[in-house]
N, CA, C and O atoms as a Tinker XYZ file with bonds, in Angstrom:
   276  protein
     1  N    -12.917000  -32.019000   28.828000    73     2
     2  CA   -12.110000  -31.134000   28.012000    64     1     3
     3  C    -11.766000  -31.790000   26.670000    63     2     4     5
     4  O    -11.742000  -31.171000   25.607000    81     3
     5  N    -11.519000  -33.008000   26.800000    73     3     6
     6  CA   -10.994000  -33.599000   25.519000    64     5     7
     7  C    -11.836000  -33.542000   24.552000    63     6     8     9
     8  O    -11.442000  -33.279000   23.415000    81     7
     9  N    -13.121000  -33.773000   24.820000    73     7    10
    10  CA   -14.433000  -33.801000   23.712000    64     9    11
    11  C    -14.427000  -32.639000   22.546000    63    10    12    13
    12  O    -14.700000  -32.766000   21.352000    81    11
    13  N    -13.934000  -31.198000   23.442000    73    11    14
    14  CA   -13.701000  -30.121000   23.825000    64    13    15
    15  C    -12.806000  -29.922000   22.454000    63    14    16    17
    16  O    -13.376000  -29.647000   21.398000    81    15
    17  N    -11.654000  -30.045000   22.510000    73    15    18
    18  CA   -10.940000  -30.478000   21.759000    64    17    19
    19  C    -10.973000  -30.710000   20.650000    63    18    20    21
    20  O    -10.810000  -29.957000   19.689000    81    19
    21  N    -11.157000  -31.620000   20.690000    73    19    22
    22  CA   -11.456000  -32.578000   19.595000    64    21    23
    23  C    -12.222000  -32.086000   18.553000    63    22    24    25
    24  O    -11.819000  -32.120000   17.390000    81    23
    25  N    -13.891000  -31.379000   19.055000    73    23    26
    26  CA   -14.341000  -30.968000   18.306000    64    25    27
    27  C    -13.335000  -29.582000   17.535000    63    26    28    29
    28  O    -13.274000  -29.279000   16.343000    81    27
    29  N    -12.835000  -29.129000   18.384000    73    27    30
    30  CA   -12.049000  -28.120000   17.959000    64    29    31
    31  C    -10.891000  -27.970000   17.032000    63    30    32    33
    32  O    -10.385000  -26.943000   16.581000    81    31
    33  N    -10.581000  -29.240000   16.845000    73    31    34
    34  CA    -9.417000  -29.931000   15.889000    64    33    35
    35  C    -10.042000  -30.305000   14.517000    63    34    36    37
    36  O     -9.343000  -30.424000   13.511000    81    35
    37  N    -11.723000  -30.530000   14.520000    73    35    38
    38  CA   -12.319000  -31.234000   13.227000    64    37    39
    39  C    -12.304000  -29.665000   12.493000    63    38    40    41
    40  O    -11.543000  -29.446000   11.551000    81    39
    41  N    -13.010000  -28.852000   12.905000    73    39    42
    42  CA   -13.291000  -27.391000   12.608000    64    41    43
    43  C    -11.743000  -26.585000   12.467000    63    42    44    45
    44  O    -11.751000  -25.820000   11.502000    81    43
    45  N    -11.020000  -26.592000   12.883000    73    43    46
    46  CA    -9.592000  -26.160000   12.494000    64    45    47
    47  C     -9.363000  -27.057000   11.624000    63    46    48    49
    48  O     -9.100000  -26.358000   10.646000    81    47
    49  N     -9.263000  -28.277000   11.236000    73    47    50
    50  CA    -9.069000  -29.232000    9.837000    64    49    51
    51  C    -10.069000  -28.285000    8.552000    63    50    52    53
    52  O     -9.577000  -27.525000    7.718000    81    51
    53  N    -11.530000  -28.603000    8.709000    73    51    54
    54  CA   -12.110000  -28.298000    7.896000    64    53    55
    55  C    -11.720000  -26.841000    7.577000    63    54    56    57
    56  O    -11.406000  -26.763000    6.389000    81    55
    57  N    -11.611000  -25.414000    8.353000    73    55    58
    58  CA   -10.916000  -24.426000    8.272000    64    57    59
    59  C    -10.012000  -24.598000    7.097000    63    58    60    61
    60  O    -10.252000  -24.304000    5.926000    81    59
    61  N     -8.507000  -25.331000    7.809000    73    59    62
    62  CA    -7.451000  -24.956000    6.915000    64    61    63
    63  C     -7.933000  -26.291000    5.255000    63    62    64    65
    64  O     -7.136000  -26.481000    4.337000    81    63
    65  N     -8.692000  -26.656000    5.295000    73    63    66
    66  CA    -8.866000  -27.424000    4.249000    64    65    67
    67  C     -9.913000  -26.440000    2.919000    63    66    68    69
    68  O     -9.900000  -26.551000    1.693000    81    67
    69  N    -10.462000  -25.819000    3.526000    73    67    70
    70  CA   -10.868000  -24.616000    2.483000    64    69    71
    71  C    -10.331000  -23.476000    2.046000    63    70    72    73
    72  O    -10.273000  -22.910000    0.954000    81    71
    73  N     -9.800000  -23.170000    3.558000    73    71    74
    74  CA    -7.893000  -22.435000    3.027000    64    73    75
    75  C     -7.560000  -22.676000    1.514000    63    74    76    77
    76  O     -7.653000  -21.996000    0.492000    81    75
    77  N     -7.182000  -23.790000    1.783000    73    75    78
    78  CA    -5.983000  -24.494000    0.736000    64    77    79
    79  C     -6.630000  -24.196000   -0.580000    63    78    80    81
    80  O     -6.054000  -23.740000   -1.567000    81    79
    81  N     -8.055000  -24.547000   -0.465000    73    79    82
    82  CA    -9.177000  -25.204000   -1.650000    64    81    83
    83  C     -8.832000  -23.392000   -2.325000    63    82    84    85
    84  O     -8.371000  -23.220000   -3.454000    81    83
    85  N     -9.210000  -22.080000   -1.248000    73    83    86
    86  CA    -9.316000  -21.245000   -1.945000    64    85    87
    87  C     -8.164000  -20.305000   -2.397000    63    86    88    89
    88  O     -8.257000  -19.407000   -3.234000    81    87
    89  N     -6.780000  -20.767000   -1.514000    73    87    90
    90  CA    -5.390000  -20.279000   -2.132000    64    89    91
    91  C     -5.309000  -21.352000   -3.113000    63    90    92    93
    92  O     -4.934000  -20.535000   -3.953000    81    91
    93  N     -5.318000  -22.148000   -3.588000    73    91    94
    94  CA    -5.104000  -23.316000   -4.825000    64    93    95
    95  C     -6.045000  -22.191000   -6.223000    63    94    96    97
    96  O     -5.454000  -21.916000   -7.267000    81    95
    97  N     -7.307000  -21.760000   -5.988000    73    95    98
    98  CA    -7.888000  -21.037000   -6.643000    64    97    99
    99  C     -7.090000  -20.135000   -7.394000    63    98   100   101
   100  O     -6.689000  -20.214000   -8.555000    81    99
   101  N     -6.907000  -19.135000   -6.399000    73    99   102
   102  CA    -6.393000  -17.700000   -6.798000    64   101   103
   103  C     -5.089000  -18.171000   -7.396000    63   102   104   105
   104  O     -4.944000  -17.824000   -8.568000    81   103
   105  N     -3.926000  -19.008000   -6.777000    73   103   106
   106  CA    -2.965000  -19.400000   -7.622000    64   105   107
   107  C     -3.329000  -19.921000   -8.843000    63   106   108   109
   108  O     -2.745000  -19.402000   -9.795000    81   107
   109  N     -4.383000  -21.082000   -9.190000    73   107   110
   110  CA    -4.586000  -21.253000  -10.908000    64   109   111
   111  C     -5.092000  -20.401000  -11.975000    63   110   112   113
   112  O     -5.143000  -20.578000  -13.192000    81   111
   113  N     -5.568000  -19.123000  -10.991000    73   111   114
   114  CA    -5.902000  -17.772000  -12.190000    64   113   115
   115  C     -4.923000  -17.409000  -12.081000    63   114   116   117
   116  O     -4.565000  -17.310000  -13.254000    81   115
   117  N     -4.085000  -17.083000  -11.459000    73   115   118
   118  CA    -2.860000  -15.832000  -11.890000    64   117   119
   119  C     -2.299000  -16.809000  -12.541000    63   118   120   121
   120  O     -2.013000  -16.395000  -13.665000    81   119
   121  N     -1.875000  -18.346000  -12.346000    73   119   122
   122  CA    -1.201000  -18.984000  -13.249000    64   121   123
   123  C     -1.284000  -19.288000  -14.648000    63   122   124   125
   124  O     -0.360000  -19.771000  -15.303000    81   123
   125  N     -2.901000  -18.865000  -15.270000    73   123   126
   126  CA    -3.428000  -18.765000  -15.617000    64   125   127
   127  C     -3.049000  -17.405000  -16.941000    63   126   128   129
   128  O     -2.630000  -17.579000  -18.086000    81   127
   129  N     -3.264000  -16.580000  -16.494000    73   127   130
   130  CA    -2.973000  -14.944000  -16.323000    64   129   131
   131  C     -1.597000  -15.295000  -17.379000    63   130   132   133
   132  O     -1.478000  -15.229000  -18.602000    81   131
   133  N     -0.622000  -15.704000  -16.249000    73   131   134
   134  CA     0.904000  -15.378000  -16.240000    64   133   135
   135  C      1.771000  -15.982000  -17.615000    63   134   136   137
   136  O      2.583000  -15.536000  -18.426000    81   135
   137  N      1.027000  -17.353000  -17.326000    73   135   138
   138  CA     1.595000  -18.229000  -18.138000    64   137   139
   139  C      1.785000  -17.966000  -20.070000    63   138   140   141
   140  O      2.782000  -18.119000  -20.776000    81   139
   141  N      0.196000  -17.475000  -20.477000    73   139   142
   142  CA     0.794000  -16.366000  -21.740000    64   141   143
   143  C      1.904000  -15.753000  -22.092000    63   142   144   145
   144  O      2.594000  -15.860000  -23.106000    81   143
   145  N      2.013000  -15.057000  -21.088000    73   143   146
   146  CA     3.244000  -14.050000  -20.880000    64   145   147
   147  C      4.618000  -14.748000  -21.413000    63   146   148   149
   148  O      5.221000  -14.293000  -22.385000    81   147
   149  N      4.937000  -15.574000  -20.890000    73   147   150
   150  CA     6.151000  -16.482000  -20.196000    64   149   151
   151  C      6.562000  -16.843000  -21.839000    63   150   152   153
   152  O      5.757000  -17.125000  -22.727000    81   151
   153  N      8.170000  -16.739000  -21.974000    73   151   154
   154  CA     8.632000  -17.632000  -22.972000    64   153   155
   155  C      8.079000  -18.886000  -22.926000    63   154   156   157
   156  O      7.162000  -19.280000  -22.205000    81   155
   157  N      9.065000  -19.814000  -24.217000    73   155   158
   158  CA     8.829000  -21.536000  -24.176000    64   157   159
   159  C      9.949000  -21.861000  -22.861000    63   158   160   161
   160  O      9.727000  -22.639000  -21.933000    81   159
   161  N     11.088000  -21.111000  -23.047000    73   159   162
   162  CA    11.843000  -21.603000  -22.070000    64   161   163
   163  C     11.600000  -21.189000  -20.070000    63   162   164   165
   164  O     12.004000  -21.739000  -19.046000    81   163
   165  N     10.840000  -20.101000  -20.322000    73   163   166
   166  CA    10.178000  -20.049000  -18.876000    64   165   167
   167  C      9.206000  -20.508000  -18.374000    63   166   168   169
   168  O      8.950000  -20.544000  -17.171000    81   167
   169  N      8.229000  -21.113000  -19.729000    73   167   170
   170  CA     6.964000  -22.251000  -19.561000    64   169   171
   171  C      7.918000  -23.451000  -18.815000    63   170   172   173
   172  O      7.621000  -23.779000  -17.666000    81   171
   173  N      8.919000  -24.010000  -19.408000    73   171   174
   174  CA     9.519000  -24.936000  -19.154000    64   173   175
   175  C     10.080000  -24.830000  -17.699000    63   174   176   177
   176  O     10.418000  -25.852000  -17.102000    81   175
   177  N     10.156000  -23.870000  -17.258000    73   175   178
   178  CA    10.757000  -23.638000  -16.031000    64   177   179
   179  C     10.035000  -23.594000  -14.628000    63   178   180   181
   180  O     10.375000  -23.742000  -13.454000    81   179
   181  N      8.523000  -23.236000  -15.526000    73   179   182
   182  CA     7.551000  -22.930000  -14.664000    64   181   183
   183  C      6.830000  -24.177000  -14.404000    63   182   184   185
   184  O      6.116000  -24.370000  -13.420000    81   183
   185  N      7.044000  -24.953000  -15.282000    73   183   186
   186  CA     6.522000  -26.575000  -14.728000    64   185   187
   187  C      7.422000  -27.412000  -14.357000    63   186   188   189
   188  O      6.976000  -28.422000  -13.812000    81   187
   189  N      8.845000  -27.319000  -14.497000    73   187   190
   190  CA     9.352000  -27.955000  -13.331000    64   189   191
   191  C      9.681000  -27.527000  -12.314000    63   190   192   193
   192  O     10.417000  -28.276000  -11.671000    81   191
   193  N      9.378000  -26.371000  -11.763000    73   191   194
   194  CA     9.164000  -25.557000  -10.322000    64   193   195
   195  C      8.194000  -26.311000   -9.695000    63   194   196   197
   196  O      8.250000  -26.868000   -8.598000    81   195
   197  N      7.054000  -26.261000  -10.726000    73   195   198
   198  CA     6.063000  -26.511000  -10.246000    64   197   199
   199  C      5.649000  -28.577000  -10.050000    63   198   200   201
   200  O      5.069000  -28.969000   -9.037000    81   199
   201  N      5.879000  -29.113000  -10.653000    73   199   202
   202  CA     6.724000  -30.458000  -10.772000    64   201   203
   203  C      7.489000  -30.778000   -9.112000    63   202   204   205
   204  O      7.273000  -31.678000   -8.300000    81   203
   205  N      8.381000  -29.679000   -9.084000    73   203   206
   206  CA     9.543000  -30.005000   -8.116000    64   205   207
   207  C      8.137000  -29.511000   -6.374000    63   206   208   209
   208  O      8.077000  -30.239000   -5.383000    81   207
   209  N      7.494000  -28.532000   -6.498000    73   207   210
   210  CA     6.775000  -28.245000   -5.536000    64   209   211
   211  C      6.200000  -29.104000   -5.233000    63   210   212   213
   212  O      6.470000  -29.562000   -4.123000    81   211
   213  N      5.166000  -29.741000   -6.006000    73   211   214
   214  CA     4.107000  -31.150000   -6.164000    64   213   215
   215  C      4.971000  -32.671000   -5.116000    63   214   216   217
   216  O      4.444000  -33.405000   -4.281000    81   215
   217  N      6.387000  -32.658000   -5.622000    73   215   218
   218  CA     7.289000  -34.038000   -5.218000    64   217   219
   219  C      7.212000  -33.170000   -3.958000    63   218   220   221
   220  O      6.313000  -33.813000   -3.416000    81   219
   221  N      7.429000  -32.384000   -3.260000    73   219   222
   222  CA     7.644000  -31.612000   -2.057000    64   221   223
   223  C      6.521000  -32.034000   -1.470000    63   222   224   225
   224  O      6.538000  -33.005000   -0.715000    81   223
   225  N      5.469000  -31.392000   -1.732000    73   223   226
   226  CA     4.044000  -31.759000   -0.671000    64   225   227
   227  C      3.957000  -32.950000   -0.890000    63   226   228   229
   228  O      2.942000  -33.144000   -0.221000    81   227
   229  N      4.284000  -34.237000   -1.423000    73   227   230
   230  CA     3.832000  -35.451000   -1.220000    64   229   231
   231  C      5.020000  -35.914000   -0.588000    63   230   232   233
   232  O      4.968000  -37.137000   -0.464000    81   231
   233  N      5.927000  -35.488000   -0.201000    73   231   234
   234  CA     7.021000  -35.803000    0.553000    64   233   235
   235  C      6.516000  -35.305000    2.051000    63   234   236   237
   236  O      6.552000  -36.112000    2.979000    81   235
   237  N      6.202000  -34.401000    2.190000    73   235   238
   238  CA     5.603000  -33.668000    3.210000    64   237   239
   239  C      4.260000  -34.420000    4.011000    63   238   240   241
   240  O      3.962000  -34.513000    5.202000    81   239
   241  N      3.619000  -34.899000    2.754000    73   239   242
   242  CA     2.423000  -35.270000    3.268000    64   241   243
   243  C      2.683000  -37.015000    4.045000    63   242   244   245
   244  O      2.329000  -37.666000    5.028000    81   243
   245  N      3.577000  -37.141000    2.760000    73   243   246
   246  CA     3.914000  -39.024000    3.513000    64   245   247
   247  C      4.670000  -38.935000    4.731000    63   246   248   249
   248  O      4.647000  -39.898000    5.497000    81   247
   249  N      5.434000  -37.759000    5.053000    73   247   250
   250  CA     5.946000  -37.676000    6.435000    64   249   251
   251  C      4.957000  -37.143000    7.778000    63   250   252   253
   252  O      5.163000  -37.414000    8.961000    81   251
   253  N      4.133000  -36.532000    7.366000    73   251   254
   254  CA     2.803000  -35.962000    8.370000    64   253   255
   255  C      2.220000  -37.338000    8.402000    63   254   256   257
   256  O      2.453000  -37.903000    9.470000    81   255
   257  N      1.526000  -38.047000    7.539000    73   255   258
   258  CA     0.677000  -39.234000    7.630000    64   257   259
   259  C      1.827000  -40.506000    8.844000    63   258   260   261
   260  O      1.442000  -41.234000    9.759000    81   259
   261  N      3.255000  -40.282000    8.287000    73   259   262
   262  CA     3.923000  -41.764000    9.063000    64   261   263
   263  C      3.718000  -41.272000   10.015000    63   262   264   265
   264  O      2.970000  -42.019000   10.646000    81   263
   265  N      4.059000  -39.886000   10.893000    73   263   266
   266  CA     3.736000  -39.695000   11.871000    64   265   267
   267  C      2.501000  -39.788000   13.067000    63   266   268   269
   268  O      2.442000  -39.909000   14.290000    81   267
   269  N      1.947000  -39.707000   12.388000    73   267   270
   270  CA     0.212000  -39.915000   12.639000    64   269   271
   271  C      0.297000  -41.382000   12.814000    63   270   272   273
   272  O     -0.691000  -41.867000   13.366000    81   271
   273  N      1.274000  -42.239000   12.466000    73   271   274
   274  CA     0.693000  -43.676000   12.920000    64   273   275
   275  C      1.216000  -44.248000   13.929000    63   274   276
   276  O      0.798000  -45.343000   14.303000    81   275
């Protein structure tokens, strides 16, 4: 069963890893899109959202990885 598994865990990785690849996509066109739009002061707002998201997933990620060890 474990073999089983296992293989089944590489293919659910690779899965959600193209996920990401192709929601990361569609978010840099609309960001893309949007960002024209946007005052100087909502440009400004929109990159430290986005700034503050970035410190989040690497907070996230260094806590998934300690775990893993």
């Amino acid at each position: 069963v474990q073999p089983i598994l296992a293989q089944a865990k590489l293919q659910l990785v690779a899965l959600h890893q193209d996920a990401l690849q192709k929601a990361k996509a569609v978010m840099d066109t609309a960001m893309a899109q949007i960002r024209p739009l946007l005052t100087p002061e909502q440009v400004q707002k929109l990159d430290a959202m986005k700034q503050a998201h970035e410190k989040m997933r690497e907070a996230h990620k260094a806590m998934h990885d300690a775990a893993g060890q």
